[in-house]
RODO-2510 file (C-alpha; in nm, 4 decimals, decimal comma):
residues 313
     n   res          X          Y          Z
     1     x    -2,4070     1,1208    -0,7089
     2     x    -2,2071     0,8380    -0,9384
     3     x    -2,0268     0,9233    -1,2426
     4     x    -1,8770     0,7628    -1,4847
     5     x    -1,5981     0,5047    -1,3937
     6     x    -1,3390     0,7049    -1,6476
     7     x    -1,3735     1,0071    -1,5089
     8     x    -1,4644     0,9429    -1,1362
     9     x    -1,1986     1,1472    -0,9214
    10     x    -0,9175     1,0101    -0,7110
    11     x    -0,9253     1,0989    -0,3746
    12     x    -0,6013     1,2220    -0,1352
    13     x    -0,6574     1,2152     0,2583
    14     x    -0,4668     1,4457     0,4856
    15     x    -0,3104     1,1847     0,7159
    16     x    -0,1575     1,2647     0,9924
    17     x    -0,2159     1,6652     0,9805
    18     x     0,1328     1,7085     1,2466
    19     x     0,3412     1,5297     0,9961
    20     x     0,3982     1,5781     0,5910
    21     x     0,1063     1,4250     0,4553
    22     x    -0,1043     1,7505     0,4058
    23     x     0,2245     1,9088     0,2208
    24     x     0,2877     1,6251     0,0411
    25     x    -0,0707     1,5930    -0,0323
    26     x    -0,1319     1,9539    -0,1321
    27     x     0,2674     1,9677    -0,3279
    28     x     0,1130     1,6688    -0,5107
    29     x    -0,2270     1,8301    -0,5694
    30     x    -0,0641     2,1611    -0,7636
    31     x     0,2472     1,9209    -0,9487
    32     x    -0,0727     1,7447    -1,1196
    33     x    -0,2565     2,0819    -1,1902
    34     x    -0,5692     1,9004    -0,9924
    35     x    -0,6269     1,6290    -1,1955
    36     x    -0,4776     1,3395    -1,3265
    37     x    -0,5778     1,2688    -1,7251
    38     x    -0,9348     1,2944    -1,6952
    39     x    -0,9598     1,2097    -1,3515
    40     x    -1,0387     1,5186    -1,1162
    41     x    -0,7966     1,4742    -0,8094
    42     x    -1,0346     1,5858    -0,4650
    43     x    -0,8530     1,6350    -0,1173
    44     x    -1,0282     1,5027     0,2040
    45     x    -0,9436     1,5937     0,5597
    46     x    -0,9877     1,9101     0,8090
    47     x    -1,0903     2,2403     0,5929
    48     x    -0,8302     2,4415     0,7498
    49     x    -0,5205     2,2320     0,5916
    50     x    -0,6629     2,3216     0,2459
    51     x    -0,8036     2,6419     0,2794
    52     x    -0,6421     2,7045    -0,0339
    53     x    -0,8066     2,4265    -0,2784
    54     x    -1,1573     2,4474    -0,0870
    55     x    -1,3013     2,3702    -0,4506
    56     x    -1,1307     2,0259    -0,4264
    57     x    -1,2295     1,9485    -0,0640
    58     x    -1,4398     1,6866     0,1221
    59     x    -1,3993     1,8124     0,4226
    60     x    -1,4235     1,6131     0,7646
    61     x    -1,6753     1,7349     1,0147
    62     x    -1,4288     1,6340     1,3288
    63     x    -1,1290     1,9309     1,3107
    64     x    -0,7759     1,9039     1,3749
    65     x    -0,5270     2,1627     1,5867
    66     x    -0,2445     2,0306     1,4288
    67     x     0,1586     2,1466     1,5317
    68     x     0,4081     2,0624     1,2942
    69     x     0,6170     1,7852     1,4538
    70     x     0,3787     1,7239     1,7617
    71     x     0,1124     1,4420     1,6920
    72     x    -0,1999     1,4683     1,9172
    73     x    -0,4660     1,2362     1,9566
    74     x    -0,7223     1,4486     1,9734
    75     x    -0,6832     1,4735     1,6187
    76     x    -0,7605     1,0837     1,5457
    77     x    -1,0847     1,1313     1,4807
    78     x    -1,0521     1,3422     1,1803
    79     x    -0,7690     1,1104     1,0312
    80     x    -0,9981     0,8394     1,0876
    81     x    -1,3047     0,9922     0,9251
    82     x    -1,1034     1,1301     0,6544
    83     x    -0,9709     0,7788     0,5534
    84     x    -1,3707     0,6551     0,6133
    85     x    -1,5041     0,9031     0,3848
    86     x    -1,2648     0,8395     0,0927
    87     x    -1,3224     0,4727     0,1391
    88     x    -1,6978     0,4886     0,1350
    89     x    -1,7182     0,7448    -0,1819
    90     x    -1,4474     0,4455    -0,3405
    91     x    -1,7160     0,1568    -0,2664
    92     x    -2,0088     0,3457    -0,4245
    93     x    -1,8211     0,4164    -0,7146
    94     x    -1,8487     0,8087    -0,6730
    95     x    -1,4545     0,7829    -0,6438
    96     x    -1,2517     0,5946    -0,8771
    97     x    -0,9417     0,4997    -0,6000
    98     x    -0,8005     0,6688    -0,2915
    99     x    -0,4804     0,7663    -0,1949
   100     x    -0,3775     0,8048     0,1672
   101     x    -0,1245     1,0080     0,2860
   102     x     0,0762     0,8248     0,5922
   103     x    -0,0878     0,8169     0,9381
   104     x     0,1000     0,8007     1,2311
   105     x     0,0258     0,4797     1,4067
   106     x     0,1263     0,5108     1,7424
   107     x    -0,0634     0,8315     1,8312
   108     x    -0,3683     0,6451     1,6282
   109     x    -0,3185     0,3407     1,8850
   110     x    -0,2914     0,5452     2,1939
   111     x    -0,6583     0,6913     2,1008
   112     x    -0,7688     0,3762     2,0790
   113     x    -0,7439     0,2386     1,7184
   114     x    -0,7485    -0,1330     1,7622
   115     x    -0,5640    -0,1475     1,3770
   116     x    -0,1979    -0,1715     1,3230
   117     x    -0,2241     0,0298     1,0168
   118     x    -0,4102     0,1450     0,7499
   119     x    -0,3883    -0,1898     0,5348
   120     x    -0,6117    -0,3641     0,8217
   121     x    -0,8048    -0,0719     0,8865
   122     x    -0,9265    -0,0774     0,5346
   123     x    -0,9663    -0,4260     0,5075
   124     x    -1,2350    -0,3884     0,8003
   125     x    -1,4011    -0,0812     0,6536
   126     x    -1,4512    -0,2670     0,3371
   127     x    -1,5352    -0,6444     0,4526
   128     x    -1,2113    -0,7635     0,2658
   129     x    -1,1610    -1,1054     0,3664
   130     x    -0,7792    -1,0458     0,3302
   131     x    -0,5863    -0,6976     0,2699
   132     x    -0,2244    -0,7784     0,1283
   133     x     0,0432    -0,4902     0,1191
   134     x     0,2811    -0,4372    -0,1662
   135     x     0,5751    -0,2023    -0,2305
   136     x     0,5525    -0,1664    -0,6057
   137     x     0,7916     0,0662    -0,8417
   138     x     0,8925     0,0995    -1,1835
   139     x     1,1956    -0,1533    -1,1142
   140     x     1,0257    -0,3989    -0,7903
   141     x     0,6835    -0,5278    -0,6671
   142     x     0,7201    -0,6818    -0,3531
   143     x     0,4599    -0,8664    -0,1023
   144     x     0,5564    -0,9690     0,2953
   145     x     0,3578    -1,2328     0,4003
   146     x     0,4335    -1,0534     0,7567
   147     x     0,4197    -0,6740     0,8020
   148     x     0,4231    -0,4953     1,1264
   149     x     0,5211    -0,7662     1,3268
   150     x     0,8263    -0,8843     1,5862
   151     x     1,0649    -1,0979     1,3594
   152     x     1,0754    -1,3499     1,6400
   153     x     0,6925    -1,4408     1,5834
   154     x     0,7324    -1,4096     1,1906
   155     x     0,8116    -1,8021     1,1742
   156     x     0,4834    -1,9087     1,3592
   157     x     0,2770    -1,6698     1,1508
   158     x     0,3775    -1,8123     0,8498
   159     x     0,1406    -2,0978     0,7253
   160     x     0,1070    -2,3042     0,3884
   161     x    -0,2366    -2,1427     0,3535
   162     x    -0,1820    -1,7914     0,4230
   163     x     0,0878    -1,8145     0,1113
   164     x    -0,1304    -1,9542    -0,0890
   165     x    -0,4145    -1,6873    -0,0061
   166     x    -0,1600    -1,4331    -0,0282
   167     x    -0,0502    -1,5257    -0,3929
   168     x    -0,3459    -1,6160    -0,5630
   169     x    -0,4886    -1,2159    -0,4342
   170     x    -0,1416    -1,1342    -0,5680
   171     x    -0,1638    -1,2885    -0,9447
   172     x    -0,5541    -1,1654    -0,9447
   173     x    -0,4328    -0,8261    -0,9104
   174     x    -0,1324    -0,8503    -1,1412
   175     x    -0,3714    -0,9346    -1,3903
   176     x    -0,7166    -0,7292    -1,3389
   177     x    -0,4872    -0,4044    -1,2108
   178     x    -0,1146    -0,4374    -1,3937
   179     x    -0,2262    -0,5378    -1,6820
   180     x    -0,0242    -0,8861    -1,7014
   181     x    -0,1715    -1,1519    -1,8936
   182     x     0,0526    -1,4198    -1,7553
   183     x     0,1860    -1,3096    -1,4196
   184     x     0,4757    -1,4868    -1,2649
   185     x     0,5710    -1,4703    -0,8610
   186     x     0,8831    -1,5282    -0,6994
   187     x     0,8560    -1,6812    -0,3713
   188     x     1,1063    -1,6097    -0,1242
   189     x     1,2775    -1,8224     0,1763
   190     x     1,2401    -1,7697     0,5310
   191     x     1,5920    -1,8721     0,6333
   192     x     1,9432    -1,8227     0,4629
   193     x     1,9385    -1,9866     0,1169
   194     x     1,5889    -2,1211     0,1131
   195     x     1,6843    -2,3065     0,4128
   196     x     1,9795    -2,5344     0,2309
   197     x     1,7719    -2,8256     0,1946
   198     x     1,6472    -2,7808     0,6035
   199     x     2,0331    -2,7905     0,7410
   200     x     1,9265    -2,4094     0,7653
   201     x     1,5485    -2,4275     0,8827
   202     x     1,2650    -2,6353     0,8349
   203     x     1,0497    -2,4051     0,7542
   204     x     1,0910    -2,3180     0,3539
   205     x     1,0444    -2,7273     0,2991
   206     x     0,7693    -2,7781     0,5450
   207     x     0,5785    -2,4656     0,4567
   208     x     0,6525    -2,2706     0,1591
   209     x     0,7641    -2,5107    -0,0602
   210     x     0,3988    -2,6973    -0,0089
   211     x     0,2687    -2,3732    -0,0888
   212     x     0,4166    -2,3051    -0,3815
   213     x     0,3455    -2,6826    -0,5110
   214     x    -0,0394    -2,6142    -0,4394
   215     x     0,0081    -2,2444    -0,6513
   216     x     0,1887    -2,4485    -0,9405
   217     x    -0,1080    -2,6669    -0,9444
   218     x    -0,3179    -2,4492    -0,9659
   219     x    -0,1816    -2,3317    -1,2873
   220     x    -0,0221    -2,0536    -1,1540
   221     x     0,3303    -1,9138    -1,2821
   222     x     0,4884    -1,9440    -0,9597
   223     x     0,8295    -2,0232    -0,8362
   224     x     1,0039    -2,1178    -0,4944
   225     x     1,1136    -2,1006    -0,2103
   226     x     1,4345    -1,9210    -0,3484
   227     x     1,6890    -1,7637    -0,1256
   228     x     1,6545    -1,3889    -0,0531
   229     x     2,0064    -1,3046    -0,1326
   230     x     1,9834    -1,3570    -0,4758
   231     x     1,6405    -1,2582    -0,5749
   232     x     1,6820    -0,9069    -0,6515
   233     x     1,9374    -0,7922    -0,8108
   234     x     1,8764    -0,6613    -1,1487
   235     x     1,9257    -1,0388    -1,3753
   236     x     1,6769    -1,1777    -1,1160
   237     x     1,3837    -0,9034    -1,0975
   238     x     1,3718    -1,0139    -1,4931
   239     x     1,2387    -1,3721    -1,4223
   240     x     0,9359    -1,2603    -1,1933
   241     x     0,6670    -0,9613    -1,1966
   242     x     0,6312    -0,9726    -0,8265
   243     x     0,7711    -1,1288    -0,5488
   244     x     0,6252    -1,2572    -0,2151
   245     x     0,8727    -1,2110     0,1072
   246     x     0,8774    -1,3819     0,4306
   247     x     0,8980    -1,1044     0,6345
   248     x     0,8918    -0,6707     0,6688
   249     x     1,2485    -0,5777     0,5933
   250     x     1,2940    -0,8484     0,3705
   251     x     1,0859    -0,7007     0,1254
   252     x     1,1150    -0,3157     0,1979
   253     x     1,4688    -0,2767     0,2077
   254     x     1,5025    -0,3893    -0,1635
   255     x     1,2509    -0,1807    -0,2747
   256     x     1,3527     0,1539    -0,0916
   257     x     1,6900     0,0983    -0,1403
   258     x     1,5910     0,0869    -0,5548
   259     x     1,2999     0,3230    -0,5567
   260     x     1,3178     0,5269    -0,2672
   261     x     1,1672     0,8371    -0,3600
   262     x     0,8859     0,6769    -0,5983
   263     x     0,7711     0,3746    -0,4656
   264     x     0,4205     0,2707    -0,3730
   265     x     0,1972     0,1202    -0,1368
   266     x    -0,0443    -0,0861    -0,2535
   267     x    -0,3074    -0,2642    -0,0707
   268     x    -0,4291    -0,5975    -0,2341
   269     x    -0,7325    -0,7737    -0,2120
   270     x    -0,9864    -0,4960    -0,1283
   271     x    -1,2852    -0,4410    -0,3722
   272     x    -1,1327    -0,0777    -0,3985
   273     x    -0,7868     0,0979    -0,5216
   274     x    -0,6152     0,2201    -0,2989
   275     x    -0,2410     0,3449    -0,2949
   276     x    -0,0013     0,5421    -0,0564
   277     x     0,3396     0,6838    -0,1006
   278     x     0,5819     0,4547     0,0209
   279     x     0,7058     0,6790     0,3473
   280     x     0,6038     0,7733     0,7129
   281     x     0,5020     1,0874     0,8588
   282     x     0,8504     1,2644     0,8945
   283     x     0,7511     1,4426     1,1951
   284     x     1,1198     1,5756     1,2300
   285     x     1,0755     1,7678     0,8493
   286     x     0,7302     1,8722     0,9158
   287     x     0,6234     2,1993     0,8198
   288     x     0,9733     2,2959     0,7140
   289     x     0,9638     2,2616     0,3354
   290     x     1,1671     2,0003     0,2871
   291     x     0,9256     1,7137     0,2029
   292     x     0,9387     1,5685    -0,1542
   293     x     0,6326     1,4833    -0,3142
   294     x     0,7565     1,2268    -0,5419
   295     x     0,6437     0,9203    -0,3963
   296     x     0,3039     1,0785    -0,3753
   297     x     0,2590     1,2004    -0,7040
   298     x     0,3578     0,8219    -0,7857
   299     x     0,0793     0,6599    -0,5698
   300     x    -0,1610     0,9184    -0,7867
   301     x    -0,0532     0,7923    -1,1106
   302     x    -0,0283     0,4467    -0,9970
   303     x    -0,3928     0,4428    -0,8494
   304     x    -0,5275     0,6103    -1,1866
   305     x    -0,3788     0,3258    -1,3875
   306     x    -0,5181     0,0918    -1,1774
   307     x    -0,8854     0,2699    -1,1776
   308     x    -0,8639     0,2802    -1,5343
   309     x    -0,7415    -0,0873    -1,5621
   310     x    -1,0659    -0,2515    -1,3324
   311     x    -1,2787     0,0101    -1,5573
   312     x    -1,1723    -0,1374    -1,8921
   313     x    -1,3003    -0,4752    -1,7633
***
């Protein structure tokens, strides 16, 4: 059953149920009284983790046993058909966006998930031809053109046409989901100070700076390669609305180190929203209390905004 696309709920999966995702999810869930504006908020994973909100609930049909602190993989195929579920409701419009809570990868892997995460995992489910990651916050939106990957294959993954694939999905979404008539991209280098000129590395002249040309003629707003040591302090985050990173850390560690505790992840490119909070599992806090919601009641509002921004157009 559709409804409209204004008032079409947001769903929250459980995650990994032996790590804070269900508290986070649930703490989340009661912060925003069950909805957010006039968006109903639904939870979807195993029936016993929200006994309490069965209202709200899509519940899976596979269960989970789950001990706080002690992922099993027995319980992969309930994370997995939670995260299915929310994306299929998302693709025929009966949900407006969906917002995962963190999975644990390696248990997910040992069960036989050929995915690293859940960025490529939804690509697949929804036929994406590329799923992009961003860290976005109040102060930072960041893109790595490599995610979970060994930094000593990052400069052989890196190709002229993967940046500019990567940044035109980028701007696209600035625009149709941000809100930004006239987005502009910082592009940052792979090696100390954009490479100084290839004294440094060859790899920001032969590669990214081609790729940034090919963006500018486009008649994109796009600028680079630019040395990562000076892109983000606070003068610099000014001059861009996002900016695309080389590699995993290079991005993250500005953005958590600014907006730890509300940042978001965003995947890109997919014909749906979807956002996550900008942590892992915490297996070593589960069940204890002591996980903060803020990052999820962040993705929420963030997802909400950008459902209401692709229903406005």
């Amino acid at each position: 059953m559709t409804t409209s696309p204004f008032d079409a709920p947001i769903l929250i999966t459980m995650g990994e149920p032996s790590g804070i995702g269900p508290e986070v999810a649930l703490a989340a869930f009661r912060a925003l009284d069950g909805r957010i504006g006039a968006r109903p908020l639904k939870l979807v994973g195993d029936e016993s983790l929200f006994a309490a909100h069965r209202h709200a609930l899509i519940a899976t049909r596979a269960r989970v046993k789950a001990v706080p602190g002690a992922p099993d993989p027995a319980n992969a195929p309930a994370v997995l058909e939670a995260i299915e579920i929310a994306a299929a409701a998302c693709r025929t419009g009966d949900a407006a966006a969906m917002v995962t809570a963190p999975i644990h990868k390696a248990v997910l892997v040992e069960s036989g998930f050929p995915y690293p995460g859940h960025t490529e995992f939804l690509g697949a489910l929804t036929g994406a031809k590329r799923a992009v990651m961003m860290l976005a916050s109040d102060k930072l939106r960041v893109v790595p053109m490599t995610v979970h990957m060994p930094l000593a294959r990052v400069p052989g993954a890196i190709t002229i046409d993967a940046i500019v694939e990567t940044g035109e999905i980028l701007l696209e979404a600035l625009e149709r989901d941000f809100g930004i008539a006239s987005p502009r991209v910082a592009v940052a280098g792979l090696n100390p100070h954009a490479g100084e000129e290839g004294v440094l590395g060859e790899e920001d002249l032969t590669i990214i700076a081609p790729a940034v040309a090919t963006l500018v003629k486009r008649a994109h707003r796009v600028r680079g390669p630019l040395s990562a040591d000076t892109l983000f302090h606070e003068e610099a985050r000014l001059t861009y609305d996002a900016a695309i990173t080389m590699y995993h850390d290079q991005g993250l560690i500005p953005i958590k180190t600014l907006s730890f505790w509300d940042g978001v992840n965003v995947t890109l490119g997919l014909p749906i929203v979807r956002t996550s909070p900008d942590h892992g599992t915490a297996l070593d806090i589960a069940g204890t209390g002591k996980a903060d919601a803020r990052s999820m009641i962040a993705a929420i509002k963030m997802a909400a905004a950008m459902a209401d921004a692709r229903a406005r157009v």
